[in-house]
C-alpha positions, 0 to 999 in steps of 0.5 A: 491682528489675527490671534482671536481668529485662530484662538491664539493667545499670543503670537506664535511666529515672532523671530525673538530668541524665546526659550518657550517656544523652543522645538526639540527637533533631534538636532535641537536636543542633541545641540542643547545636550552639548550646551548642558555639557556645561553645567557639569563639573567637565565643561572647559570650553564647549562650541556651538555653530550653525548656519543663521537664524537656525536657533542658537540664541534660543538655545543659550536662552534654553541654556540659561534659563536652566542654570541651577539658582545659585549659579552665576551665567556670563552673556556676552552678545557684542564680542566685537571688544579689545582683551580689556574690554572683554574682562571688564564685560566680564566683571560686569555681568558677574558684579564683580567690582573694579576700579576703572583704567586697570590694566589688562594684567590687573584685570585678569587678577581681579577676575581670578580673585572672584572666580576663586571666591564664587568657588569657595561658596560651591558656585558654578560660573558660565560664560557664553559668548554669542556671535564668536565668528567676528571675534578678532585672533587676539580675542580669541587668545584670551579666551583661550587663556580665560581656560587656564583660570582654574585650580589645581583639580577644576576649571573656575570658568566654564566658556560657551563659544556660539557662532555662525558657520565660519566660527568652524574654519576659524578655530581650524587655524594654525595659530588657533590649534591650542584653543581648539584642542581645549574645546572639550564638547562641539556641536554644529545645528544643521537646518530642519528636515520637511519632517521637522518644518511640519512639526516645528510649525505644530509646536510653535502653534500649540505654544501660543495657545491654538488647539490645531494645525494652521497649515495644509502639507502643501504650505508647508512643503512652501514654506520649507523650500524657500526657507531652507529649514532655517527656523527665522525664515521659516517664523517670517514667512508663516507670521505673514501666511497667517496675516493672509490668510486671515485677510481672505477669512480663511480658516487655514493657510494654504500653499497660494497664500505660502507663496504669497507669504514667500513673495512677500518676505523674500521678494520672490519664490525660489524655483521649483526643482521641476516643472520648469516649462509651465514657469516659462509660461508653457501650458502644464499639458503641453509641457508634459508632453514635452517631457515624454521622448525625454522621460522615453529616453532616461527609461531606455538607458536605465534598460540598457544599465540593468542589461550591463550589470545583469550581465556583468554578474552572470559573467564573473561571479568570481569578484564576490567570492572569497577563496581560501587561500585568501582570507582565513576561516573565523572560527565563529564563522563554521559554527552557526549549524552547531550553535543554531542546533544548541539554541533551538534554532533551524539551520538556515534562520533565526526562527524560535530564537528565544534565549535572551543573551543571543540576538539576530542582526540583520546587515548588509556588510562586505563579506571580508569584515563579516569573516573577520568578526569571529561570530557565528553568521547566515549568508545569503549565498545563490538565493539560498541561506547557508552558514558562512565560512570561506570560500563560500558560492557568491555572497548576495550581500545580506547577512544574519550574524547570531551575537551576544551583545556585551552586558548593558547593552539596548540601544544606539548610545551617542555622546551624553547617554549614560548606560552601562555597558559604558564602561565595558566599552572604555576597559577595550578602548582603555580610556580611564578617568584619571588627570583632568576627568578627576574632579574636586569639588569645592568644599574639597570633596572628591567628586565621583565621575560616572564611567557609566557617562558617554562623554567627549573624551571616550567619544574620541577614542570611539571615533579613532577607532572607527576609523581604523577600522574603516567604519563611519566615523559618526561616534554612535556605539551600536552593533556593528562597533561593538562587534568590531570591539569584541573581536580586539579581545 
């Protein structure tokens, strides 16, 4: 074939769930996090969804791989099975032995007494079940029930639910609402960015043993297209590019040979989103001209809009203010002259800033939510920065807010991170450790949960009181949440 060509070592684009080539796009990392969610004490029931061929198998691969020795890991890849059936699989990927023709009731028992015996000798066991779509309600029951086999502090079984897209709507299901509750982590992979195809691609290379990037930015913008970003399509059209271009001797694949890739795998190209007269067979020259008047025209509209809004601002300003009488002034608000001067600070920006507890953070929020903070905050106000307070002249809509972030505070935090302003975040939203989070290890030793861990429980709290707020609801603590905090108290 084609490795000594390219000096591979093995080839780079088989469609076989193997963990070591496993590309840690953003969404690949943050699904895997989730996964080792179950490698911790708290993992219950974890969900992992995504479209096909978007690499979830690898991940549970990935998963499985990094489970500590000692450990046990249950994989279940056909659960197209009765209840019975799905213990006895069980059973059989633990070895824990039983005597055939056992009832469903015998069965559970059985199970229960190895899980209890694994937990005596400080053992964790996972369980993860791949193509959990097709599983029938009375599967998906005892699975549910599979949660209730714990002792009186700690589950003895952690489940990992992976499946397609529908796995979603399903748990969505009235008659489902108890198992969805008990899903303690979730993460849905979406498909790769052209960003990620790029780099993907690089990474899949490097892996195999190649020392240079085998396709120009043109073939991979192909290759992303008609892939959708979905890596086993992306891993089928690249192995066929890289058979023609070695067939034409080629030192690199280009975008004719991706589309013949293309054709070859998927029986045609998918449409490009422009251009449609030169597919119609219309000469490129002849069909840019035709494209003018058209193009003529969107410029004279676009024209006509500007003149709207221009003139729509110039005649009623007033929508952008905000009187007195109808939102209270914040104290903060009135103060950032006063405050600017204690700091070294000119009266109109952030220039020479140099205390460590203060920051500037640039935004562009509505004025109201501005007032509502209680911090000390420049608007850009006719063209002009000025201090904000209300009443003001026509707010622009950009912001300079003068805050001192809660102690701990760096970055972005998402769920999985650990920092520790943490756990100032969990004394507002008043979500402590206690009931199910107090965990008891097996030898009998009280395990100490981190407060400083951003885990799904707080995640909740953040995310309800985003949108009370009426913020994005996406769960990320930064900025503009802990400002909204801050003012709670």
């Amino acid at each position: 074939m084609y490795l000594e060509y390219f000096g591979l070592q093995r080839l780079p684009f088989t469609i076989s769930p193997d963990p070591d080539f496993l590309y840690p796009s953003p969404g690949h990392q943050e699904a895997l996090a989730h996964l080792s969610y179950a490698l911790t004490d708290q993992g219950g029931l974890i969900c992992l969804t995504g479209e096909v061929g978007t690499g979830k198998t690898t991940l549970c691969r990935a998963l499985m791989a990094s489970v500590p020795e000692g450990d046990h890991i249950a994989y279940i890849f056909n659960p197209q099975l009765s209840p019975a059936e799905l213990l006895e699989s069980l059973c059989d990927e633990l070895h824990i032995s039983y005597e055939s023709g056992l009832s469903l009731r015998e069965l559970y028992r059985v199970l229960y007494m190895g899980l209890l015996k694994f937990y005596s000798n400080n053992q964790r066991v996972i369980c993860v079940i791949d193509e959990a779509q097709v599983m029938s309600p009375a599967l998906l029951e005892q699975v549910r029930l599979l949660t209730n086999l714990e002792t009186n502090t700690e589950k003895l079984l952690t489940l990992v639910l992976v499946g397609q897209t529908e796995l979603r709507e399903i748990l969505t299901r009235h008659e489902l609402r108890q198992m969805n509750q008990r899903i303690t982590a979730r993460y849905h992979l979406e498909h790769l960015t052209l960003a990620d195809t790029s780099a993907y691609l690089a990474h899949r290379i490097q892996c195999a043993g190649g020392n240079r990037m085998l396709f120009d930015q043109a073939a991979v913008k192909v290759l992303w297209q008609n892939s959708m970003g979905v890596p086993r399509l992306i891993n089928s059209m690249a192995d066929r590019a890289l058979l023609g271009a070695y067939a034409v001797n080629k030192p690199f694949v280009d975008a004719a040979i991706a589309r013949r890739a293309v054709i070859e795998v998927s029986g045609a190209e998918r449409k490009p989103i422009v251009k449609p007269a030169v597919m119609q067979g219309v000469p490129e020259g002849k069909a840019q001209r035709s494209y003018l008047p058209w193009l003529a025209g969107l410029l004279l509209l676009l024209v006509i809009l500007l003149g709207v809004y221009v003139g729509y601002r110039l005649l009623a300003p007033q929508a952008e203010t905000v009187q007195p009488d109808s939102v209270s002034p914040a104290g903060g608000n009135t103060a950032f002259s006063q405050l600017a001067a204690g700091l070294g600070l000119a009266a109109d920006n952030c220039d020479g800033l140099d205390n460590s507890n203060w920051q500037c953070l640039n935004v562009e929020w509505p004025l109201a939510e501005l007032l509502s903070l209680n911090q000390p905050t420049l608007i850009l106000s006719a063209g002009k920065w000025q201090p904000l307070k209300a009443g003001n002249s026509p707010y622009d809509g950009k912001a300079t807010v003068l805050w001192q972030p809660p102690g701990g505070y760096e970055s972005l935090l998402h769920p999985g991170d650990k920092a520790s302003v943490i756990s100032w975040v969990r004394q507002r939203l008043k979500v402590t450790w206690n009931q199910e989070w107090t965990s008891i290890g097996p030898s009998g030793v009280r395990v100490e949960l981190d407060p400083k861990f951003y885990d799904p429980l707080l995640q909740k709290a953040v995310v309800d009181f985003q949108l009370q707020e009426g913020l994005e609801p996406d769960g990320i603590i930064g900025p503009r949440t802990l400002l909204h905090l801050m003012k709670e108290g």
